[in-house]
C-alpha positions as CSV (number, residue, x, y, z in Angstrom):
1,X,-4.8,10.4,-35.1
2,X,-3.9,11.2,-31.4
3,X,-6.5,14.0,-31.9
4,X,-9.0,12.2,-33.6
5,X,-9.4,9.7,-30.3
6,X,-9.8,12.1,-28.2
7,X,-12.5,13.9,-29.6
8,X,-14.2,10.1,-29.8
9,X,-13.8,9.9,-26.2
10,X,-14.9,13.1,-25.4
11,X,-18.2,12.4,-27.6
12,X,-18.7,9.3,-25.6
13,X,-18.1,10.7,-22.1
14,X,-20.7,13.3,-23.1
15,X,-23.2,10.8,-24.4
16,X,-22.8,8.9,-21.1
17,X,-23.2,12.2,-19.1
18,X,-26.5,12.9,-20.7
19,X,-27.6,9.2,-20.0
20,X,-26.7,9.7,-16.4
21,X,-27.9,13.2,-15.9
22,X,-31.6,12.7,-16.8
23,X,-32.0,9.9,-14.8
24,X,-31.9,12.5,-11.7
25,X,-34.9,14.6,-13.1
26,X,-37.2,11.4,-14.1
27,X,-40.3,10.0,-12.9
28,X,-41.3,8.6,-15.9
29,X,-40.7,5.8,-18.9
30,X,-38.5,7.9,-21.3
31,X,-35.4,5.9,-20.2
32,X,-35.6,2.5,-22.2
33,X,-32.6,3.4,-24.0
34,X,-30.4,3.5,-20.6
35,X,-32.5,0.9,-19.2
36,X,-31.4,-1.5,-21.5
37,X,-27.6,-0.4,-21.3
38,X,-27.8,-1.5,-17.8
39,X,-29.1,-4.9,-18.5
40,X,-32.5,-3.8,-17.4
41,X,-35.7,-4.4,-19.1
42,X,-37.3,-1.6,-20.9
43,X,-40.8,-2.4,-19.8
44,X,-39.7,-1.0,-16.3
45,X,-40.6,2.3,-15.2
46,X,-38.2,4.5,-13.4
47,X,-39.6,6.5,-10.4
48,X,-38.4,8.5,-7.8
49,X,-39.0,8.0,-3.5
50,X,-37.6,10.2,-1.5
51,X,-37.5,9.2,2.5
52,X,-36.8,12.1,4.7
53,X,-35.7,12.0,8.7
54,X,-33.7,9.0,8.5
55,X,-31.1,9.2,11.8
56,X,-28.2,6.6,11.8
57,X,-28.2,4.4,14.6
58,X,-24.4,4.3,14.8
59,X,-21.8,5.8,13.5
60,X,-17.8,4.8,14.2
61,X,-14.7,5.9,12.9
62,X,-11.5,3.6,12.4
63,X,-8.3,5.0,11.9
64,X,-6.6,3.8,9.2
65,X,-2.9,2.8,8.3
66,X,-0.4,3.1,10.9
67,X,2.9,2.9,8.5
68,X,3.3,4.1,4.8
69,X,6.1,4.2,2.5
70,X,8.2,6.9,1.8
71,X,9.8,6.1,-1.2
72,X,8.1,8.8,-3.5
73,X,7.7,11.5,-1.2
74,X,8.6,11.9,2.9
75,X,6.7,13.5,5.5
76,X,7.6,15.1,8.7
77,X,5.7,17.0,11.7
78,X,2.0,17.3,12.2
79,X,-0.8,18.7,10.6
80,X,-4.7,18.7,12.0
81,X,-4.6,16.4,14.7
82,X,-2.1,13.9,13.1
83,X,1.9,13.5,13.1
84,X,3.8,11.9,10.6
85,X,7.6,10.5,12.0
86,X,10.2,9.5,9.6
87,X,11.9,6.2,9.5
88,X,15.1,5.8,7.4
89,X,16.4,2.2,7.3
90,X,20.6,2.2,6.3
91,X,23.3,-0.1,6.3
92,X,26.8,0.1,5.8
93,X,29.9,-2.0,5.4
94,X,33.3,-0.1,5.6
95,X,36.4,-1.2,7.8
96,X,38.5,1.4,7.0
97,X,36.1,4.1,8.1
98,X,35.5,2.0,11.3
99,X,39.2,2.2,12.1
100,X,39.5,5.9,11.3
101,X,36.4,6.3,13.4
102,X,38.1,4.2,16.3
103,X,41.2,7.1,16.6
104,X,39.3,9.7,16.0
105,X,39.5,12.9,18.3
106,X,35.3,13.5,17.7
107,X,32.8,12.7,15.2
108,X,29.7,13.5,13.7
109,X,26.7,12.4,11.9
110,X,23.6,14.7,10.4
111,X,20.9,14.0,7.8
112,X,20.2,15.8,4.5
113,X,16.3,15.9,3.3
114,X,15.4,17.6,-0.1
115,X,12.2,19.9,0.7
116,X,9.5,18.4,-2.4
117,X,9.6,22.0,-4.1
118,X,7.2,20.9,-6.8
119,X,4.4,20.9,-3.9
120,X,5.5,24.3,-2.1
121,X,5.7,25.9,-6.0
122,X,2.7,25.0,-7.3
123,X,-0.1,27.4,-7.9
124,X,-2.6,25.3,-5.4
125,X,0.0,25.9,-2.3
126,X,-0.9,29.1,-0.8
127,X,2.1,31.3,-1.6
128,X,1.5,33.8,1.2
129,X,2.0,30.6,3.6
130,X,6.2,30.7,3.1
131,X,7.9,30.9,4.8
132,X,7.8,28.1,7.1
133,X,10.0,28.8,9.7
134,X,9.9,27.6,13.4
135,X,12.0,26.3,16.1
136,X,11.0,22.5,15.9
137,X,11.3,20.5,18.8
138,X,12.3,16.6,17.6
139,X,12.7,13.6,19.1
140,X,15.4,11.5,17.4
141,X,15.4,7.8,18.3
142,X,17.8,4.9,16.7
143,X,18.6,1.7,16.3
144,X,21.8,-0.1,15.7
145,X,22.6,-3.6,14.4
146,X,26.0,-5.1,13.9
147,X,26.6,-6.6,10.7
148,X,27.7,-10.5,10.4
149,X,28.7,-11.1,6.9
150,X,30.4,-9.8,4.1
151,X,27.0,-9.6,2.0
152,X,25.6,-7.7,4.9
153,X,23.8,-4.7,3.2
154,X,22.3,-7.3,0.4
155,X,20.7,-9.2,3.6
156,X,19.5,-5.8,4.4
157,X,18.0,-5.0,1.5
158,X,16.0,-8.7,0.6
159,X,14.2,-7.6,3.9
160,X,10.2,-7.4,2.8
161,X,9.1,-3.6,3.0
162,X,5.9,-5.3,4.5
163,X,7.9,-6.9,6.9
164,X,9.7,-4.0,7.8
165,X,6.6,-1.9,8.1
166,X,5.0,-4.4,10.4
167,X,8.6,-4.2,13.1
168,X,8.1,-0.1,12.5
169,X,4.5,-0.5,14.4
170,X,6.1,-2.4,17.5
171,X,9.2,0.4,17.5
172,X,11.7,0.1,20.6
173,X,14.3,2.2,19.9
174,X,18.0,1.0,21.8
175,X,18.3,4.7,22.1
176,X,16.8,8.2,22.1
177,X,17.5,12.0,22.5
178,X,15.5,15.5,22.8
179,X,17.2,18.4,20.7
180,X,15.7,21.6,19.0
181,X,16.3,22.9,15.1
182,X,15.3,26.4,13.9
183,X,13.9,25.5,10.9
184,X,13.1,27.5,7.3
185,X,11.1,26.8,4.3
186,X,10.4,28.6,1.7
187,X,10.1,28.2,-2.0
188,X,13.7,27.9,-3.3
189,X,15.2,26.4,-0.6
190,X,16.3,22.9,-1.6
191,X,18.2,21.2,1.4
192,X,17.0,20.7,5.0
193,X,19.4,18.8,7.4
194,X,19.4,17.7,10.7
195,X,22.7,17.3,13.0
196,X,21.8,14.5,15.2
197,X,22.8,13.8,18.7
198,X,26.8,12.5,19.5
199,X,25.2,9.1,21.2
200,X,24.4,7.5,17.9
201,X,28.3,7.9,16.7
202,X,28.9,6.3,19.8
203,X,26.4,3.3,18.6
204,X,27.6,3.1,15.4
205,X,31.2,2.5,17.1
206,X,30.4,-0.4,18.9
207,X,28.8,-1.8,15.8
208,X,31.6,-1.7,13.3
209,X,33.1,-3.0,11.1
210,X,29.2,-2.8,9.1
211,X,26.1,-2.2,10.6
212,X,22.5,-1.5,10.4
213,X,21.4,1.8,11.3
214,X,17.5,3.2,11.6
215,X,17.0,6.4,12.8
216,X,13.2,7.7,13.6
217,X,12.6,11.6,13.3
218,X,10.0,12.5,14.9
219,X,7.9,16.1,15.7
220,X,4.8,15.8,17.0
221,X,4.5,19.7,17.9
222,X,5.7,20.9,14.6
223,X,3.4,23.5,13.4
224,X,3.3,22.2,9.7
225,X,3.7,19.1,7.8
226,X,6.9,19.1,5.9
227,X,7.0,17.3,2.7
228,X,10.4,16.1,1.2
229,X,11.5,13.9,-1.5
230,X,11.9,10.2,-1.1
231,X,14.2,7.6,-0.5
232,X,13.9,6.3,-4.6
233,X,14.9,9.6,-6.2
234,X,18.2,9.5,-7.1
235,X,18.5,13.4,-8.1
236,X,16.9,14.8,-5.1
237,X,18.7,11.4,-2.9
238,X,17.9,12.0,1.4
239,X,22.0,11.3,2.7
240,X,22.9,10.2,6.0
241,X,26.4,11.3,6.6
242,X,29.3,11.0,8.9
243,X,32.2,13.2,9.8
244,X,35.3,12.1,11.9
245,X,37.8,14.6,13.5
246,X,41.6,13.7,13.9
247,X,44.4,16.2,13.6
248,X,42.5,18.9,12.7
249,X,41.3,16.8,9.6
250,X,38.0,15.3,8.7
251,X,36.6,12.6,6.4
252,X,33.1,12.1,5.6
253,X,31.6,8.9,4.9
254,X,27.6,8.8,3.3
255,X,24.9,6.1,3.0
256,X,21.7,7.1,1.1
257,X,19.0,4.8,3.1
258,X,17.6,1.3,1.5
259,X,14.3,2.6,2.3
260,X,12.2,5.5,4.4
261,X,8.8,5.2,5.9
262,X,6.2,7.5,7.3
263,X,4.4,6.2,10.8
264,X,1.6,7.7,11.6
265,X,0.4,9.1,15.2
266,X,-3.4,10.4,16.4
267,X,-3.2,13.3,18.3
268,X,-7.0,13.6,18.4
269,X,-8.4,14.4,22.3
270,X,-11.7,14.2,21.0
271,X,-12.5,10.4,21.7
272,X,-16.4,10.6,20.8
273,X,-16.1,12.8,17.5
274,X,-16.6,11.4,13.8
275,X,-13.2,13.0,12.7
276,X,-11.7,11.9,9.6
277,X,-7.6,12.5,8.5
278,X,-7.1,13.1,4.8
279,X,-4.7,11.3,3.4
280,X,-4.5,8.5,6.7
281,X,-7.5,6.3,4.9
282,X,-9.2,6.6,7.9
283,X,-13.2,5.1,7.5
284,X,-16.7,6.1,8.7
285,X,-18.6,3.5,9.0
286,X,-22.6,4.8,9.5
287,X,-25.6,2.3,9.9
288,X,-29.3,3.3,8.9
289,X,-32.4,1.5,10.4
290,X,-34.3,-0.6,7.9
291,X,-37.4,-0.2,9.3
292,X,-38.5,3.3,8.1
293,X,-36.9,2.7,4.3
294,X,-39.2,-0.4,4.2
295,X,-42.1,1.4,5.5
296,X,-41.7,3.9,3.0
297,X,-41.5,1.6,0.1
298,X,-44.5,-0.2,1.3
299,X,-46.8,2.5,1.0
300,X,-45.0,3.4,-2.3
301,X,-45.8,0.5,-3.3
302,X,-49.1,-0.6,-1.9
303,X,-48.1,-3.8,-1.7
304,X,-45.7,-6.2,1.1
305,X,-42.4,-5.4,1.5
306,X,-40.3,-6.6,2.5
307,X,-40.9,-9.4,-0.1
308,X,-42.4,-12.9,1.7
309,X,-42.3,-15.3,-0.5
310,X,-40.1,-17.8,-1.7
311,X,-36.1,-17.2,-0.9
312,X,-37.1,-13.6,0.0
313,X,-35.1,-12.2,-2.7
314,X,-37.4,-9.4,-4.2
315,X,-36.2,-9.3,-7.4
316,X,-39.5,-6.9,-8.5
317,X,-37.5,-3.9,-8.6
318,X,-33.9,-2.5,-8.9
319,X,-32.6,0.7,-7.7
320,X,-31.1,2.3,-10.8
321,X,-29.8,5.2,-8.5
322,X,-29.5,6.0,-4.8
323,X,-28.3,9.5,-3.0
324,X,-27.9,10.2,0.7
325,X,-28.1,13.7,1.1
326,X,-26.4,15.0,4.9
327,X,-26.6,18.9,6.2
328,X,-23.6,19.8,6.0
329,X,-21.1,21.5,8.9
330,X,-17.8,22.4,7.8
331,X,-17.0,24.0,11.6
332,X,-14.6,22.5,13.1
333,X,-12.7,21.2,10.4
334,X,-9.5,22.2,8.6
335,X,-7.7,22.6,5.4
336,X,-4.5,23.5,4.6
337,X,-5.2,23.8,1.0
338,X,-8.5,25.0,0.9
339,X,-9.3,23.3,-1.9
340,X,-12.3,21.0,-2.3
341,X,-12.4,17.6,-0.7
342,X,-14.1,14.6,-2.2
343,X,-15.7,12.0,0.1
344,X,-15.5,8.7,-1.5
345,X,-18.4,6.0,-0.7
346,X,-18.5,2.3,0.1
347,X,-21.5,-0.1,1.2
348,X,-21.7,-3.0,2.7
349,X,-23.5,-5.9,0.9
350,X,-24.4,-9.2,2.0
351,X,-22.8,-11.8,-0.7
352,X,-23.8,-15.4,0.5
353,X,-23.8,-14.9,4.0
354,X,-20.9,-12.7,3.6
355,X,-20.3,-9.1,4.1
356,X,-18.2,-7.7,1.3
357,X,-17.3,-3.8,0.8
358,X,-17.9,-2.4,-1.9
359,X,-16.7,1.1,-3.7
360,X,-19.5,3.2,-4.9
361,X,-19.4,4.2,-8.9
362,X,-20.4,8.1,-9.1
363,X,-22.9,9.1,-11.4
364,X,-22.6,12.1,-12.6
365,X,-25.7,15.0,-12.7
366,X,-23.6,17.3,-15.6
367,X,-26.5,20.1,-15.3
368,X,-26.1,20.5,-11.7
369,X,-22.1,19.8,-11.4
370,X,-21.7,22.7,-14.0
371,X,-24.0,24.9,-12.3
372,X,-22.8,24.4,-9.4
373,X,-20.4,21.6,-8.6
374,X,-20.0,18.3,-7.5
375,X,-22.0,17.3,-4.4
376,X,-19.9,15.1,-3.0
377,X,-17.2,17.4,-1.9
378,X,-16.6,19.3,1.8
379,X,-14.9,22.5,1.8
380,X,-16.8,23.7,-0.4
381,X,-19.9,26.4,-1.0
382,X,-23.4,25.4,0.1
383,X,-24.2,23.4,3.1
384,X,-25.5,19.8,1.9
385,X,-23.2,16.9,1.2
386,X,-24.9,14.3,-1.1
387,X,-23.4,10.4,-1.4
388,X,-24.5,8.1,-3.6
389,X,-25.2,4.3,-2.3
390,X,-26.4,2.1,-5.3
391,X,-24.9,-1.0,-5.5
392,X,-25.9,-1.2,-1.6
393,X,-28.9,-0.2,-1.7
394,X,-29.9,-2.4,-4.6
395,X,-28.5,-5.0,-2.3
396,X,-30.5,-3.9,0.7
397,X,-33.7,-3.6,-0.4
398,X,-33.3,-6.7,-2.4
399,X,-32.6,-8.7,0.6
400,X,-34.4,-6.5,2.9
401,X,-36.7,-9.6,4.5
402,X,-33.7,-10.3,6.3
403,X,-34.0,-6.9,8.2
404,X,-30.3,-5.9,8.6
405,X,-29.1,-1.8,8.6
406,X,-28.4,-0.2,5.6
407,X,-24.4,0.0,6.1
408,X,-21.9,2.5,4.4
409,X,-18.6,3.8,5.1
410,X,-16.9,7.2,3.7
411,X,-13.7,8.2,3.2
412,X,-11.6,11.8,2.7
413,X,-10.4,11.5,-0.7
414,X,-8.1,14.0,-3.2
415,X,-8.5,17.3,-3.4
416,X,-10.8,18.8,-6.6
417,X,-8.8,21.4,-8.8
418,X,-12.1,22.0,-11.0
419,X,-15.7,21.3,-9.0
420,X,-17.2,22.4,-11.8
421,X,-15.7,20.1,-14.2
422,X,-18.4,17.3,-15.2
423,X,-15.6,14.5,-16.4
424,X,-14.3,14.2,-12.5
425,X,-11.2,12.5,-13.7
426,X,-7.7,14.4,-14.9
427,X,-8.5,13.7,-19.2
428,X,-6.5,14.9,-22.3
429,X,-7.6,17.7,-24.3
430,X,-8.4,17.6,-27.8
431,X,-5.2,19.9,-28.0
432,X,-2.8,17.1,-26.3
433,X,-3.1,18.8,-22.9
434,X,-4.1,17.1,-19.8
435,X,-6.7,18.8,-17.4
436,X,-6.4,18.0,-14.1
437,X,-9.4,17.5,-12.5
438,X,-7.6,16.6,-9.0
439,X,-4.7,17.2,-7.6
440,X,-2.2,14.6,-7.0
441,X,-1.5,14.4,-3.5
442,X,-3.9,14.5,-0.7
443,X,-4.5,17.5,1.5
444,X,-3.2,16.6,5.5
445,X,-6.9,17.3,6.6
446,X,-8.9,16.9,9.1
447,X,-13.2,17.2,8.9
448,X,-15.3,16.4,11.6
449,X,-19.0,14.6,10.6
450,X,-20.2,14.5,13.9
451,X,-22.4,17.5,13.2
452,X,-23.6,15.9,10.3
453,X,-24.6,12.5,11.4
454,X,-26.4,13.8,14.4
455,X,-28.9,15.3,12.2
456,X,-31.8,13.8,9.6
457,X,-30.7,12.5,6.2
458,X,-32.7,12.2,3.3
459,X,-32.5,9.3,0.8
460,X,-33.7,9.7,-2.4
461,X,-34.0,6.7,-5.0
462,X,-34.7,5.8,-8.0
463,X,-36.7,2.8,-9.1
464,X,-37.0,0.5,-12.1
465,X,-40.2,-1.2,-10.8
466,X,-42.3,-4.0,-12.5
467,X,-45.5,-4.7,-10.6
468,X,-48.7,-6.5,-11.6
469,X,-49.4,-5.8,-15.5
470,X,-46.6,-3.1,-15.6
């Protein structure tokens, strides 16, 4: 039965393909069929209007989240022109340790990471890059909080991680220290750990008998980006652990944190370029003139536009399909994957007197993907990049009497496994396997569009139009 659904599917997602598909290579009424699946009436004829030369008259980049959570997977160092700290929230409650740590002749305290092996394993990672090894240079900063109550660690842990990430953006440490480790990675190691500076026993001291520690690794020189498992995975648990001396003895005492978190850091000392960080949801936000995308649908037309009657709304036409196309400029830019990139698309629409963002839907051209991929990718052969903008552009040219910019913003999305593959989404096989169409986790990259927005775009559209007796 499992079988029988996917072949269903499969039958379905082709049949839509096809729809979508000849909708790129018509300039005429053989499209009724899809017309009417959209809602649209099958007396309108779908053309095409290409506009050529269009520059953008701005274009601004705005970085994105500062703080993420690490509960799944942790990151530390830097990677393209971004560094990733750690943050580990823990609290303890434990007089006898305090007292023992009161006589003791010396103590300790050190963190344990798990390296993520699945990531450095798997057949995308470039196995010639391990192993990692370098002498990192860290900055470990801390916080300490005396605990007031017997239900300390439960007051700890009703804390909001929203509310925590917020306090993580504003960060004064009560404390801080330089130090060096020479660090190794490679593809069995399984256990990375961090002997952290005497001063913060000396805090935790003071701060008995419980306590709230956060402690804030941080790299910004690293040469890589090391990824690690998270604070919620109990097999592969990060430990923060402490080791008194007396006597010639030692006891250990260990805290797995509440919580981790990953703040982000631009490094970037290009202030004027369009640079965007995979994985940081950074935005590019790009404005195109209205005046020469009217002009061009006037004489298209050969009648007004924009529309000047009534509300202005010209409801005469509808853009079944519209596709920025950029020359693309991959210089400048890096990968650590060297996979495929996509760029993910949002417009701007005016709803009401309000702008609203919107997520572009992809349609898919199946001929052209198979031949020869997606077109929305970077790092990738050829050198156009091609976006498509319907649901704004229908909203633009709509409303276009009120003569605002076309306005669209772009993103770096996941990396593509399969650029050839027409379903772009990972699907299930009629054998019960899945096919991964994208990877999932980002690549830490970095691509610069300042190249391509300071040179001609093309739009191209495509019309259902009803004018006259048509």
């Amino acid at each position: 039965m499992k079988k029988k659904k996917v072949v269903l599917l499969s039958f379905l997602t082709i049949l839509a393909l096809t729809l979508s598909a000849c909708l790129f290579d018509s300039d005429n009424n053989a499209l009724s069929g899809w017309l009417k699946d959209q809602g649209l009436p099958d007396s309108y004829r779908v053309q095409t209007l290409t506009v050529d030369g269009l520059l953008p008259v701005s274009a601004k980049t705005y970085e994105g989240r500062k703080v993420f959570s690490a509960s799944d997977r942790a990151l530390l160092g830097a990677q393209a022109g971004i560094s990733r700290d750690l943050v580990l929230d823990i609290a303890f409650r434990d007089s006898a340790f305090f007292a023992e740590l009161d006589n003791a002749d010396s103590a300790i305290s050190f963190v344990a990471l798990y390296v993520f092996n699945p990531f450095y394993t798997a057949d995308e990672f470039p196995s010639d890059s391990l192993p990692y090894e370098e002498t990192l240079e860290m900055n470990v900063s801390w916080k300490v909080e005396r605990g007031k109550s017997k239900d300390f660690n439960d007051s700890i842990a009703k804390i909001a991680d929203s509310t925590w990430h917020a306090e993580l953006e504003e960060w004064e440490a009560d404390n801080s220290a330089d130090t060096t480790y020479e660090i190794s990675v490679g593809a069995k190691d399984s256990v990375v750990t961090f002997v952290l500076p005497l001063a913060i026993m000396e805090d935790i001291k003071k701060a008995g008998p419980a306590c709230r520690m956060q402690i804030r690794l941080s790299a910004p020189n690293a040469k890589h980006m090391y990824r690690f498992y998270g604070s919620s995975n109990a097999s592969f648990a990060t430990i923060f652990r402490m080791r008194t001396f007396l006597d010639e003895e030692y006891k250990d005492k260990a805290a797995s944190p509440f919580r981790m978190a990953n703040v982000l850091t631009y490094n970037e000392d290009c202030g004027d370029c369009l640079v965007l960080h995979g994985g940081a949801f950074d935005s590019l936000v790009v404005e195109f003139p209205s005046k020469e995308i009217m002009e061009a649908l006037a004489e298209f037309y050969g009648d007004d536009f924009p529309f000047a009657e009534g509300d202005g709304f010209d409801v005469r036409q509808a853009v079944v399909l519209a596709q920025f196309t950029f020359a693309r400029d991959d210089s400048g830019s890096e990968s650590e994957l060297g996979l495929p990139v996509q760029v993910v698309v949002g417009s701007f629409i005016d709803s009401m007197g309000t702008e609203l963002r919107k997520m572009e839907n992809y349609k898919l051209n199946r001929p052209q993907v198979v031949e020869s991929g997606h077109p929305n990718m970077v790092f990738f052969d050829g050198d156009s990049l091609s976006l498509q903008v319907t649901l704004g552009m229908r909203s633009f040219i709509n409303q276009a009497r009120n003569g605002d910019n076309f306005k669209m913003m772009l993103r770096l999305g996941f990396p593509v496994l399969q650029a050839k593959d027409s379903t772009y989404m990972n699907y299930e096989t009629a054998e019960g396997d899945t096919s991964f169409v994208f990877l999932g986790v980002f690549d830490y990259n970095r691509y610069d569009f300042t190249s391509m927005m300071n040179q001609p775009a093309t739009l191209k559209l495509w019309l259902a139009t009803k004018r006259g007796e048509e």
